[in-house]
C-alpha positions as CSV (number, residue, x, y, z in Angstrom):
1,X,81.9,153.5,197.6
2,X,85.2,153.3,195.7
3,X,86.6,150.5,194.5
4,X,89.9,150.7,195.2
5,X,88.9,151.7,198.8
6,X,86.4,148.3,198.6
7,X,89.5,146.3,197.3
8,X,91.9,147.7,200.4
9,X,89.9,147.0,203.1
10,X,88.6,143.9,201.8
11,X,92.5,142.8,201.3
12,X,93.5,144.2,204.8
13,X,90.6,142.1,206.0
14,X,92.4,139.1,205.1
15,X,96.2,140.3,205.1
16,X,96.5,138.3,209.1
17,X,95.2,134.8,206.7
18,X,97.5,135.8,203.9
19,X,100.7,136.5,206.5
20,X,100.0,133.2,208.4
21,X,100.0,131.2,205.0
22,X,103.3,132.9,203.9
23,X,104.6,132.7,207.0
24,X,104.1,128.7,207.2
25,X,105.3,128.3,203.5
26,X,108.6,130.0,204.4
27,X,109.3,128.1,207.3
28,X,108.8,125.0,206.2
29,X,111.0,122.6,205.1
30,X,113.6,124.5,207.5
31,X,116.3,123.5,205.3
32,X,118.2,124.2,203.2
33,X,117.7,128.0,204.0
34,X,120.1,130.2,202.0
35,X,119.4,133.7,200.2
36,X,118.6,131.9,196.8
37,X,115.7,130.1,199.0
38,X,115.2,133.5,200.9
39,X,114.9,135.3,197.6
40,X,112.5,132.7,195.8
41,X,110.3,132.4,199.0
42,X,110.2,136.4,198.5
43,X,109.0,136.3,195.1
44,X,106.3,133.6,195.2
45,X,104.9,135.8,198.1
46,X,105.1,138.9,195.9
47,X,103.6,137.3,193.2
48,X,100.7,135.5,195.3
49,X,99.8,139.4,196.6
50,X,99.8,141.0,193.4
51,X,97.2,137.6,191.9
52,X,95.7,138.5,194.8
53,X,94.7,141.8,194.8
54,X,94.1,141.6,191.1
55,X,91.7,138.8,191.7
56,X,89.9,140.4,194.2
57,X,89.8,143.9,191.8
58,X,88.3,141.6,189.3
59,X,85.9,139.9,191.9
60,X,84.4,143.8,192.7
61,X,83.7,144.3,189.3
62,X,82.4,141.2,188.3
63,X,80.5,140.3,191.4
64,X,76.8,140.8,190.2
65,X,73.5,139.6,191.8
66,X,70.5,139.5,194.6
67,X,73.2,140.0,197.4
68,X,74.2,143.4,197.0
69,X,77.1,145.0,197.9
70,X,77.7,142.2,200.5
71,X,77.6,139.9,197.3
72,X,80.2,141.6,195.2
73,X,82.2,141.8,198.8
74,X,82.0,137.5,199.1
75,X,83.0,137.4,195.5
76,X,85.9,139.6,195.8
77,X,87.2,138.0,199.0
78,X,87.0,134.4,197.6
79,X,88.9,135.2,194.4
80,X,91.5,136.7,196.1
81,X,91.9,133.8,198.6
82,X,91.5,131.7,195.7
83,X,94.5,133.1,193.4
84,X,96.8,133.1,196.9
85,X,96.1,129.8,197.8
86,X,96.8,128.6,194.0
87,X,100.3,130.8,193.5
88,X,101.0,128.4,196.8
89,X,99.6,125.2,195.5
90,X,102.0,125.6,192.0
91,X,105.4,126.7,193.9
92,X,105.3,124.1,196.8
93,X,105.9,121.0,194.1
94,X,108.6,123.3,192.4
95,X,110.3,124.1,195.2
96,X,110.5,120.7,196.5
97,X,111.9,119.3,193.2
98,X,114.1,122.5,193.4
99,X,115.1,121.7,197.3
100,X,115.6,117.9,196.5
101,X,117.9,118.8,193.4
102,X,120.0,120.9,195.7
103,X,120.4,118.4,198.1
């Protein structure tokens, strides 16, 4: 199977995690909201897809072992959850000093 086709599904496997944890970071705190917050939210989302996907690209070609395919799948998938979870972890301290500095 293709890689890139392996990499798409898996991602649109867990793209209704992904939208639930963006979702919740953008809405929270629910203010100040204005497009410099809009835009910032924007980008950190942008750049926790892109780690994402290149985590879980990485994950495909790495993963390696007794598993299989389903191995190299469970790799792939917790890398990827792994790099958009941490892109989160990093920005929600600096955008609380950010929001507090606003304030």
């Amino acid at each position: 199977m293709n890689t890139f086709f392996e990499t798409g599904l898996s991602f649109l496997l867990f793209l209704p995690t992904f939208a639930i944890v963006g979702a919740l970071y953008c809405a929270y705190p629910r203010t100040p909201r204005g497009a410099r917050r809009w835009l910032a939210d924007l980008a950190v989302l942008a750049v926790a897809g892109v780690l994402s996907i290149a985590a879980m690209r990485w994950g495909f070609r790495a993963g390696s072992g007794t598993g299989g395919a389903l191995w190299r799948q469970v790799v792939a998938t917790l890398l990827a959850y792994g790099a958009f979870l941490g892109v989160f972890c990093l920005a929600l301290p600096l955008r609380a000093a950010w929001l507090r500095r606003l304030r």
